[in-house]
N, C-alpha and C positions, 0 to 999 in steps of 0.2 A: 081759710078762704082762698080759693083760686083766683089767678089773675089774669088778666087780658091783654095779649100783646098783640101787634099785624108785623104782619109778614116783612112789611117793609124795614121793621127794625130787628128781629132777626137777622136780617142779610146785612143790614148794616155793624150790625156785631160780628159777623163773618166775616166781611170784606175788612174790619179791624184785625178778625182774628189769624186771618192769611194776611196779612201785609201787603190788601191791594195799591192803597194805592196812600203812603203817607204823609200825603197833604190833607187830602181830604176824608178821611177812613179812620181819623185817629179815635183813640179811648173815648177824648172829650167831645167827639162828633156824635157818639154811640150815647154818651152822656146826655148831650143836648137834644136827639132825637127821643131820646125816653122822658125829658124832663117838661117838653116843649118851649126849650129856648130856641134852636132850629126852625124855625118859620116861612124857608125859602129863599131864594133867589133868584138871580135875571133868570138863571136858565130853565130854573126849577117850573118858572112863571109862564116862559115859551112854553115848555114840554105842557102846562096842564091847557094851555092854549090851543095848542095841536090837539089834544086829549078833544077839549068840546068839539072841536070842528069834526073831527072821526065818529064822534059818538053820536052828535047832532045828525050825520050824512047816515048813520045807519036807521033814524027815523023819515030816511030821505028829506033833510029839512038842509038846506044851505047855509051855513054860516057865513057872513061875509067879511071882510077885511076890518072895515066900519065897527061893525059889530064884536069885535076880537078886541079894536083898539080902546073899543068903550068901556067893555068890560075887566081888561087886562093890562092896558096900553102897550101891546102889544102891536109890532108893526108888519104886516103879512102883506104880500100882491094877492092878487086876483087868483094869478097859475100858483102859488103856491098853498090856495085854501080851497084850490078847485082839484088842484093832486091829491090832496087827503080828501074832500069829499068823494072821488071817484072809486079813494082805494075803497071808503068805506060802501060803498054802493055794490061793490064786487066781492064783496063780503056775507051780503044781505041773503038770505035772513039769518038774523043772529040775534040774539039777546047781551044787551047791554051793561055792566056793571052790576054785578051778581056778589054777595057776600054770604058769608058762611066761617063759622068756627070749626073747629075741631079740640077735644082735649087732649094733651097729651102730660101723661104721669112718668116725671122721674124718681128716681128714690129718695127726694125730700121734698119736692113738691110736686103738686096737680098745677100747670098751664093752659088757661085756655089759648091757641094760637088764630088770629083773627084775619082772614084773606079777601080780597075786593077785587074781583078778574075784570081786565075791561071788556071782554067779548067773549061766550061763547058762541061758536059755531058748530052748532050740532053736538059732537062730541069732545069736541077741540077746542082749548083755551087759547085767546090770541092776546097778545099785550105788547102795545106801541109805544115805542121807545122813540127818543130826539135827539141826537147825538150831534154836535158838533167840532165834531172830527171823525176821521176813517175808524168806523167801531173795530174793535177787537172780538173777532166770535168768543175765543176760550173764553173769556172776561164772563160771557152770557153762559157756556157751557158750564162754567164751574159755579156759575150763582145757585143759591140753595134757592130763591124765588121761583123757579118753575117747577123742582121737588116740590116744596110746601104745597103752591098750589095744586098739582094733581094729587098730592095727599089728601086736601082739606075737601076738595071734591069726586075723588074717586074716580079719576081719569088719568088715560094714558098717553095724552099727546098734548103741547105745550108750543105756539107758535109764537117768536119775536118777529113783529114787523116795525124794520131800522129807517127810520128816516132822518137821515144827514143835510145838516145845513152847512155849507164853504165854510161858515162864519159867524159872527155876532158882532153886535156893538149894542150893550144895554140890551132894551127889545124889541130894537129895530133890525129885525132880520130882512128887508123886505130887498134889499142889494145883494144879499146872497142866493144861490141852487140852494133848490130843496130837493135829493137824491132820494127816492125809494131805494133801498137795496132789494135783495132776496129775503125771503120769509126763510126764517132759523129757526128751524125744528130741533126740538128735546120731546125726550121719549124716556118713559117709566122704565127702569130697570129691578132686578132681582132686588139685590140690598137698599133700595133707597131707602125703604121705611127704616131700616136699620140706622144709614148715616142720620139722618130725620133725625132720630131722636138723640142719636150722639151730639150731634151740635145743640140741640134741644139741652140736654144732659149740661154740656160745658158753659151754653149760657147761661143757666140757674144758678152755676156754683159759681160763673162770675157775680153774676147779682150779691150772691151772700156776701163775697169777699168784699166788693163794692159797697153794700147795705144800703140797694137799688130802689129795693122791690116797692115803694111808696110813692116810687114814679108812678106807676102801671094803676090803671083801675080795677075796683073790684068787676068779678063776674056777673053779680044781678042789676052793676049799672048801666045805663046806655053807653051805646060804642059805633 
């Protein structure tokens, strides 16, 4: 029986398997993202924060400050939940949080790989990031995340939109800039579907070696 994994842990067995970044990237990080001992944290908790406020602003509905802290406790100004609604209004019309599998077969098993875009726009997949620090693009350009997803969708253009906060303490951001950057475009090339399944390929025979696969749920269950 085939199994179900998202995209989000993929890349985290990537960012292990290049040696991005070894504090937080390790074995056991890949471990606890497959297992669900990994649950989140402050930052993790900002970022899905900003997440509603964009996603909300593309039904033109205003999230407010109030509303962020009730939910999240979460601590945002006014200018900083009024810059993510804006961006998201200049986006409009888009479709919101869109999921779709794909399978892919390597030579000992069948994977189904499981994706969740936060925006199409038209033909264009957009996904907001919250960085709190000066992002590094390569970091974005070499992530297999915008691969997968225009694999899983059958698209060829992949937009990051970076928003930078000076700072943190907990999450109360509301003392820091919140910086839009520029929108970081990725773009479909010849070999992708190739590298695709190569990393595809080397995360399966990590699993064996591991003797993973019991994390991951079956394919006919919800996901």
């Amino acid at each position: 029986m085939s199994k179900v994994i998202r995209v989000t842990q993929i890349e985290k067995y990537r960012r292990y398997r290049d040696g991005v970044s070894e504090s937080y990237d390790t074995e056991q990080s890949v471990i606890d993202s497959l297992s669900g001992a990994f649950t989140g944290n402050e930052l993790t908790t900002i970022g899905t924060a900003g997440h509603l406020v964009i996603e909300n602003g593309s039904y033109g509905i205003y999230t407010t400050p109030k509303q962020i802290f009730k939910q999240f406790g979460v601590v945002f100004t006014e200018e900083q939940t009024l810059t993510m609604f804006i961006h998201a209004r200049h986006l409009t019309p888009t479709v919101p949080e869109i999921r779709l599998n794909k399978t892919f077969v390597t030579p000992k098993h069948t994977i189904i790989v499981s994706g969740q875009m936060d925006v199409l726009q038209g033909t264009v997949i957009r996904d907001n990031k919250f960085k709190f620090s000066p992002p590094k693009l390569m970091e974005y350009f070499n992530s297999y995340q915008w691969r997968i997803y225009l694999s899983i969708f059958g698209l060829d253009r992949f937009i990051y939109d970076i928003f930078e906060f000076s700072g943190h303490d907990e999450r109360d951001v509301s003392k820091y800039t919140l910086t839009p950057h520029e929108p970081f475009e990725c773009l479909r090339y010849k070999a992708m579907e190739q590298d695709i399944e190569s990393l595809i390929g080397e995360f399966c025979d990590w699993m064996d070696f591991r003797d993973l696969w019991h994390y991951l749920p079956d394919n006919n269950l919800k996901f």
